[in-house]
C-alpha positions, 0 to 999 in steps of 0.5 A: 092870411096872405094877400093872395096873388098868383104865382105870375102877379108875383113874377111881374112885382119881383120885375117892377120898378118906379115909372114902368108900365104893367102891362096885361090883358083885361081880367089879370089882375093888374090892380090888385098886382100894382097894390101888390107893388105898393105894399112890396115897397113900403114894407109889406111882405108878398111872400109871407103866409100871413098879413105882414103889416107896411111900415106905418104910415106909408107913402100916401097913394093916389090912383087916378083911374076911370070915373067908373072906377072910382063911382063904382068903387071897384078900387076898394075891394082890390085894397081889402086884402092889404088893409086899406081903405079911402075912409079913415076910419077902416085904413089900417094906416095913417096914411092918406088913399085917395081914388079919383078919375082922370078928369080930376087929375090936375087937382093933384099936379102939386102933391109930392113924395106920394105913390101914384098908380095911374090906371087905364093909362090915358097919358098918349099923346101930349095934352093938358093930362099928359103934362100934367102925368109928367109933372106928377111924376118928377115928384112922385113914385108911379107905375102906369097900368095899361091893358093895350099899350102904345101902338107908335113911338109917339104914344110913349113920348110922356112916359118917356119924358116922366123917366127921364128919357128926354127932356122934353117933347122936342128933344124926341121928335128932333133925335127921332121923328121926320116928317112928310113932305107931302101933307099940309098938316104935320105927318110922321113919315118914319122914326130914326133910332128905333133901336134907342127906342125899343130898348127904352120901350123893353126898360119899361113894359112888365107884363103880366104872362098868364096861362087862360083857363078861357077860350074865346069864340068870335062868331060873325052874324051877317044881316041884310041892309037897304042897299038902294038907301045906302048907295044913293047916300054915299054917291050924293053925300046926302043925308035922308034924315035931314034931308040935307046935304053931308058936311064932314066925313064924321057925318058921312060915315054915321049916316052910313051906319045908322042905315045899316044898324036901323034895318029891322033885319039886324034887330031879327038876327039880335033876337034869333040869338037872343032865344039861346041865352037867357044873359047877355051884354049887349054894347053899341054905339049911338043913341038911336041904337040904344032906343032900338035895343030898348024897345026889343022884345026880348021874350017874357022874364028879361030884365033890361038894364044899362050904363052910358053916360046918362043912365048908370044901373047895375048888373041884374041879379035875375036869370034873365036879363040884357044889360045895354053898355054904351062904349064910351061909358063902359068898355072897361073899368068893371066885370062880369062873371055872370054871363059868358056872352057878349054880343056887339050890335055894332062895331067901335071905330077902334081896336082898344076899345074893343078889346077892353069891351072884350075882356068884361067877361073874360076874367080870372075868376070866371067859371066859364071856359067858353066865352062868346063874342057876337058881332052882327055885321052887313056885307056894306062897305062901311061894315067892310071896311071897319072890320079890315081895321079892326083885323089889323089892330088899326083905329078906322079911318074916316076920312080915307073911307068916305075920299073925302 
C-alpha cells in the first residue's frame, strides 16, 4: 500500500525544498506531508500505489516539536505509513528518529548532516531557541512547519538568516528596520525594502491549500458581570482580593477579568449551553477558572477531565464528558474528532493562540460539517476590547488598555 496523501499534500511536497515553511491551517496534515517530503527526498516514491522503500539508511531525523507532541507520541502514528519509528526495533531503517520538544533543543546544536522538521515553529524573535535553529540549520537539511505564520518582518529575521538571506541580525535591521524617535525603548517605526522582503517571504512559504468539508460557527454569549466592583478597580487601581493597591498592568488587566470571569452569571450561561450537548472542549485561561469549571454541575453522566501543566488526562471515551484545556498547555499539538464543540469560557490575549485552540476540532478526518465555537463574553471593556484585538488578528495590548 501507499502512504496515502491527499492530492494537495502531494501538490505542497512537489513545491517544498530545504529551509521552507509549510504552511497550513490546523487539521491539514502538515506532519504527515513534512514526512512525505523526508521520504521524497531520501528515495522513497509518493506517486507509487505501493510502499517503495528510502535508501537504507537515510538521513537521520530530528523533529523538535511541542512537548505534548512528543508526550503523547502523535508523531509516531504520522510515521506509521512510512515505516518508521523512534524504536529500534520497529524502524524499518538504520537510521536514527528521535522526537523531542523545544525546550530540549540545545541538546541537538552540535548534530550534522541530519534532516530536522521543526513543528509548530517558535523560531520568532531572536532568543537562545532561535540561535540555537540558526545553528542547526547551517548543518542541517530542515523545513519548518507553521499553522499561522509571522505577522512583521521581524518574525522572519531567523529563518532569514538560516537560508542564507543575511548574515546576521544587524545586517537586517541596518538594510531594512528604522526606529522611532519618540520612545524610550527600541520601537520599529517602518521597514525599508519591502519588496526585497516579500520576495524573500514568497521564496519560503508552501502552503498547504485545502478545500474544507467543514463549517465554523462562532456564536458570542453574553453574560452580566458586577459592574460596581469592576469600575471602582480600574478607577482606584485597586485590587479587592488582596485589598492592595494594582502594581503593573499585567495585574491590572487579571484583576479586571477575574471579576468578569468569577460572576455566577457566566457559569449559568456555561451550564444553559451545557444542556445541549452531551461533549465539549471547554479552555480557559487562569487557575481560579479551572477550580469554577471543575465544581460545576454539569448534569448527571458527565465525565470531566483535563490537561494543563499540572494535570495531563485524556480525552474520555464515554458519552458524556467535559474536557477542561488549559491554553498554554494545549491549544495545539492534539485532536479531537469526538465532539463538534468548543466552548471558550474566556478569551486568550492572542489571536495564534486561539486559532490553534480553534482547529482541535477542526480537522481532515472529522465526520462533523458543523463545527461550534462558543465564546462567552461581558459587555465589560476589558472583554471589549480583546475582542477588537482578537478581530483584528492583533495580540491584546496591556499596557495600552489599562493608560498605564
Amino acid at each position: 500500500m501507499s502512504v496515502g496523501l491527499y492530492d494537495f499534500q502531494l501538490e505542497a511536497v512537489s513545491k517544498m525544498h530545504n529551509g521552507c515553511i509549510l504552511c497550513g491551517g490546523v487539521g491539514t496534515g502538515k506532519s504527515r506531508t513534512a514526512l512525505g517530503y523526508y521520504y521524497n527526498e531520501n528515495g522513497g516514491d509518493l506517486t507509487s500505489d505501493t510502499y517503495i522503500p528510502m535508501n537504507d539508511p537515510p538521513q537521520d531525523l530530528y523533529i523538535i516539536t511541542t512537548a505534548r507532541k512528543r508526550d503523547t507520541h502523535e508523531w509516531l502514528g504520522d510515521m506509521t505509513p512510512y515505516l518508521l519509528s523512534t524504536d529500534e526495533k520497529v524502524n524499518l531503517y538504520s537510521n536514527k528518529v528521535i522526537v523531542d520538544s523545544w525546550n530540549n533543543i540545545e541538546k541537538y546544536k552540535d548534530v550534522t548532516k541530519s534532516f530536522f522538521i521543526f513543528d509548530e515553529q517558535r523560531v520568532v524573535g531572536y532568543g537562545k531557541w532561535s540561535k540555537t535553529f540558526i545553528h542547526i540549520a547551517k548543518n542541517n537539511n530542515w523545513i519548518l512547519l507553521s499553522a499561522t505564520p509571522g505577522d512583521q518582518w521581524s518574525d522572519y529575521i531567523p529563518v532569514f538568516i538560516a537560508n542564507g538571506f543575511y548574515k546576521n541580525k544587524s545586517e537586517f535591521i541596518n538594510e531594512h528596520v528604522i526606529y522611532s524617535r519618540f520612545t524610550k525603548y527600541p520601537k520599529i517605526d517602518k521597514y525599508m525594502g519591502v519588496y526585497k522582503l516579500n520576495k524573500l517571504r514568497n521564496s519560503l512559504l508552501v502552503d498547504i491549500s485545502v478545500i474544507r468539508h467543514t463549517e465554523p460557527h462562532h456564536i458570542y454569549v453574553r453574560h452580566s458581570y458586577d459592574i460596581k466592583q469592576y469600575r471602582s478597580a480600574l478607577k482606584n487601581r485597586w485590587d479587592p482580593y488582596k485589598n492592595e493597591p494594582v502594581s503593573n498592568p499585567s495585574s491590572m488587566c487579571y484583576i479586571l477579568r477575574k471579576i468578569v470571569n468569577s460572576d455566577e452569571s457566566k457559569q449559568v450561561t456555561l451550564l444553559e449551553i451545557m444542556e445541549k450537548i452531551p461533549r465539549a472542549i471547554i479552555f480557559y485561561n487562569f487557575n481560579y477558572e479551572l477550580e469554577i469549571l471543575k465544581n460545576l454541575d454539569y448534569g448527571e453522566g458527565y465525565e470531566i477531565a483535563e490537561w494543563n501543566g499540572r494535570v495531563h488526562q485524556e480525552i474520555p471515551d464515554g458519552d458524556k464528558w467535559v474536557y477542561l484545556v488549559q491554553y498554554t498547555a494545549g491549544c495545539e499539538g492534539w485532536n479531537c474528532i469526538k465532539t463538534n464543540t468548543i466552548i471558550f469560557f474566556s478569551p486568550n490575549y492572542s489571536y495564534k493562540v486561539m486559532t490553534q485552540a480553534s482547529g482541535r476540532i477542526d480537522r481532515l478526518n472529522t465526520l462533523y460539517h458543523d463545527l461550534f465555537y462558543y465564546h462567552l463574553q461581558s459587555s465589560s471593556s476589558i472583554d471589549l476590547a480583546i475582542r477588537r484585538a482578537l478581530d483584528t488578528k492583533k495580540e491584546f495590548n496591556k499596557r495600552k488598555f489599562t493608560n498605564w
